[in-house]
N, C-alpha and C positions, 0 to 999 in steps of 0.2 A: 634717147631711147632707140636701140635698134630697129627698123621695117620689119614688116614678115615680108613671106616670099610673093603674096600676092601685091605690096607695094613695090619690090624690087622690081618684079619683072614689067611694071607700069612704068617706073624709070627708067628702063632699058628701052621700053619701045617709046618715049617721049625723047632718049638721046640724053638724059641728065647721068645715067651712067653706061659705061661700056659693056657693050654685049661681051657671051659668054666665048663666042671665035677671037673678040678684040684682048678681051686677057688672056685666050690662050696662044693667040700671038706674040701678046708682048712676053709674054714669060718664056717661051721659046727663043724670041730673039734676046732676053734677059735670064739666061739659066745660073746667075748669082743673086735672082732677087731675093729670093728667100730665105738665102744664108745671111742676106745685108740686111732681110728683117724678121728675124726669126723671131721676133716676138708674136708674128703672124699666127706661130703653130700653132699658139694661146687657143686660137678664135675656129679654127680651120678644123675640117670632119675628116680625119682620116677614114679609109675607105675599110670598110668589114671585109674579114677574111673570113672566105668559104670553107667552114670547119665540119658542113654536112650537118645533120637534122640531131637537134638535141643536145649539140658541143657550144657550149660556152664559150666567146672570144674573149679570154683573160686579158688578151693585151689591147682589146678596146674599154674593157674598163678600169684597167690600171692605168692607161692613158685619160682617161675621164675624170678618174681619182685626183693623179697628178694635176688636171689644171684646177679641177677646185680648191686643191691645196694649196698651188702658185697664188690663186687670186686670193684665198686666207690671209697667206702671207704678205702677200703686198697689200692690203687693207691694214693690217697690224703695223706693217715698216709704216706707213704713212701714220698712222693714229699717231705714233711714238717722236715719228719726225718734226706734227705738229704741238704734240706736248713738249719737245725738247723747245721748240722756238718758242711757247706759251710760257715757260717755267724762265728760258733767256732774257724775254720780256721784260716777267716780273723783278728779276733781279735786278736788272737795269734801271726799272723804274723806282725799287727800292735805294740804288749806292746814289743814283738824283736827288730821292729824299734827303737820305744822310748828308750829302753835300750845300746841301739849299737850307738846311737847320746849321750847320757850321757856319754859313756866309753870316748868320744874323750878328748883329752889331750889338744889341740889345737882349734884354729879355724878353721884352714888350714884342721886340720882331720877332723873337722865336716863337714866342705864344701866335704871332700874326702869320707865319708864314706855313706854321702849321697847319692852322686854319684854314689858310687859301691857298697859297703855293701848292703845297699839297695835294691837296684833291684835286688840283689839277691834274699834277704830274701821274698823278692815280686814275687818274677819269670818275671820281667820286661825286656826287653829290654832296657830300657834308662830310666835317671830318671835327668832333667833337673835343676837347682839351679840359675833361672834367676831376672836381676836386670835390670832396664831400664838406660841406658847412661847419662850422664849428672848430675850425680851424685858430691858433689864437694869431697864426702869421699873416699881419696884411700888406701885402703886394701892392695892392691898389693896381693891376696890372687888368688890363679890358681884352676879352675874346674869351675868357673863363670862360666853363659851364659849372656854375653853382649845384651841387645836387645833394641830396639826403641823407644823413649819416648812415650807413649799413648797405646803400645802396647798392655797392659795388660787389660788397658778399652777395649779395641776393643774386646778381647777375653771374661773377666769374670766383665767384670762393671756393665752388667744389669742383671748377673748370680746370683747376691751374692755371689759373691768373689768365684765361683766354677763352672767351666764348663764342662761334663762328654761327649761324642761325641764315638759313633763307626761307621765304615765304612769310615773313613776318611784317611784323609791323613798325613805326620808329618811336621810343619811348618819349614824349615832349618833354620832359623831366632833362633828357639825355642832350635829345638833338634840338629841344626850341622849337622854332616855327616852321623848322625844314622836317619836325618829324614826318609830318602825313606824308612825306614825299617817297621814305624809306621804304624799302620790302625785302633788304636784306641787309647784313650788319657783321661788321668782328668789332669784339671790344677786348681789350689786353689792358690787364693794370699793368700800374707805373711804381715799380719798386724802386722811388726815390732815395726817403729818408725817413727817419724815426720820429724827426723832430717835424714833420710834416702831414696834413690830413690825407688818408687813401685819395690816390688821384686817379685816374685811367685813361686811356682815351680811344678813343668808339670814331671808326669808319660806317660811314653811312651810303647805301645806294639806292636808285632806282629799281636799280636790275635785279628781280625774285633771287635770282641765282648767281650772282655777282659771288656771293660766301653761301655755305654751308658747309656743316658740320665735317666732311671727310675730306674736306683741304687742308693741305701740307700750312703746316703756321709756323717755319723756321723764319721765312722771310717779315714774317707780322714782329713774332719778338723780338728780331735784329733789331728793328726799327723802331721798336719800345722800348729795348734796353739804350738805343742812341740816345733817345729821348729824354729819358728818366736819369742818365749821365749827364747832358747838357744842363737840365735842370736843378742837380745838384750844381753844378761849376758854378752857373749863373748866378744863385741864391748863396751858393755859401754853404751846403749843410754837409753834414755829417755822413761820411755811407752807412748804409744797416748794416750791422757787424755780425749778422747771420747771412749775407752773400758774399760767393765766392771772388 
């Protein structure tokens, strides 16, 4: 936070900054400093021009104008430079994903590595692999989440197969014993196969605001359609012959 002027000038007479003869010396002996740091101007009070009684100095407030503008714009370049890096991130942590579900040797490791690899590579707290019961295919494969027939409509049926939520809570049905942990969530079905029970799978976090509803979900479905690809190969099954 910048001083006011009555801490300034308490610096100046303690010696912790240079009096007002010692800058005007140096900048005399230095008449390129300001061109070598003109971002100076930013901050600096240009001096009022004597326009006589009742005349508005237009070019002290167009110049007033211009720095609040400057400083708009560079607040916005930075917002957009830290979204570009935040969006760089996610991606990266997504084609990990994609690459760490290829490495599996099994199906059993795909189920596992989704489970935990995963949420690592995600910084997740949980990261769910669910199948609705009633199913006649058994796998006998461990890290499932068993859940309720209809379930998955109730959650993402009128979503388009993806539903993002923060401030919430974790459904135990969903997430098990890591639910109380939740308080934010995506969950994306898994458009396997026909010959298979609705599956989906549900990201879980700590963090209130980790998901909600007005994030970008291109990178969530890449990573559900890898998924829901892999799981056909592994199993053997049939693609839906209503995707493309």
């Amino acid at each position: 936070m910048a001083q006011d002027n009555g801490a300034q000038d308490n610096d100046i007479q303690s010696g912790t900054l240079p009096s007002e003869k010692q800058v005007e010396d140096y900048l005399r002996a230095h008449p390129d400093f300001l061109y070598r740091h003109q971002e100076l101007f930013q901050i600096l009070t240009p001096p009022a021009r004597e326009l006589g009684d009742g005349v508005t100095d237009l070019q002290q407030a167009m110049i007033s104008h211009l720095r609040q503008q400057i400083a708009k714009t560079e607040d916005l370049a930075q917002i957009l430079i830290d979204n570009s890096r935040d969006n760089l991130t996610s991606q990266n942590q997504i084609h990990d994903c994609v690459l760490a579900l290829l490495s599996a040797n099994t199906f059993q490791e795909l189920v596992e590595i989704t489970t935990t690899d995963l949420a690592v590579v995600l910084g997740l707290d949980v990261i769910a692999l669910c199948v609705e019961t009633g199913d006649d295919l058994d796998i006998g494969i461990r890290g499932l989440q068993y859940i309720s027939p209809g379930l998955i409509d109730e959650y993402v049926g009128g979503q388009k197969g993806i539903l993002l939520r923060s401030q919430t809570s974790g459904d135990p049905e969903i997430y098990g014993g890591a639910a109380p942990l939740i308080m934010s969530d995506a969950m994306v079905r898994l458009d396997i196969s026909p010959e298979i029970a609705p599956a989906m799978i549900a990201f879980g976090s700590r963090d209130a605001n980790r998901f909600n509803e007005n994030q970008a979900t291109e990178l969530l479905h890449f990573l559900s359609r890898a998924m829901a690809e892999l799981i056909r190969i592994w199993l053997v099954l049939p693609q839906d012959s209503d995707e493309d």
